[in-house]
C-alpha positions in Angstrom: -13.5 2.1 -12.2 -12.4 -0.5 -14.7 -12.0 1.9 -17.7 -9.5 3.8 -15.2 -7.3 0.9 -15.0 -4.0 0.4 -17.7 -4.7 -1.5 -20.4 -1.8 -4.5 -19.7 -4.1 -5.2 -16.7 -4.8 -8.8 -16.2 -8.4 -10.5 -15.5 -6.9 -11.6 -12.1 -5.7 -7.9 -11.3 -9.2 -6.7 -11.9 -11.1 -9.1 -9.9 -8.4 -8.0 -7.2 -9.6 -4.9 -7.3 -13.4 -5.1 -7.4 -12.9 -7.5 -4.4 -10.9 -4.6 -2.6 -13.6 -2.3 -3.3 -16.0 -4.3 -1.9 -14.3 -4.7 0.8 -13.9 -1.0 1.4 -16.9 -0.1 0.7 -18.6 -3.0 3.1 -16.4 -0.8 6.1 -17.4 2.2 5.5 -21.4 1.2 5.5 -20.4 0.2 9.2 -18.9 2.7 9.8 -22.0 4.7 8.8 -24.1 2.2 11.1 -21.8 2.9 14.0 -20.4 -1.0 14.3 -17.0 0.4 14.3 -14.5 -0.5 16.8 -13.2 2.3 19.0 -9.6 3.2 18.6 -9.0 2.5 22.3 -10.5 -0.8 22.1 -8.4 -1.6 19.1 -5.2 -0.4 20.9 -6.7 -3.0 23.7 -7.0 -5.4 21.6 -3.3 -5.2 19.5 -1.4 -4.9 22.7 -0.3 -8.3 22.5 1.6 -7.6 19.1 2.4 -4.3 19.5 5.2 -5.4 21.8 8.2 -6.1 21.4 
C-alpha cells in the first residue's frame, strides 16, 4: 500500500492513511460478524438531522 503512494507524500499523509485502512478494514470484519446496523435503523436513527 505504501509503495503505491507518490513520492512527495508526507509521514503525516501516510499515517493518515494506514489509520483509514484500519479503520475500514475494522468495519468490514463486523460486517462479516453481522454487528452491522440495519439501514432502517440508521434511517431511525439520522432522522433528526436529515431534516430540514
Amino acid at each position: 500500500m505504501i509503495e503505491a503512494l507518490p513520492e512527495e507524500i508526507t509521514v503525516d499523509d501516510i499515517m493518515a492513511e494506514l489509520y483509514f485502512k484500519q479503520q475500514v478494514d475494522a468495519g468490514l470484519r463486523e460486517l462479516d460478524e453481522g454487528k452491522g446496523i440495519p439501514h432502517e435503523e440508521v434511517e431511525k436513527r439520522m432522522a433528526k438531522w436529515l431534516k430540514r
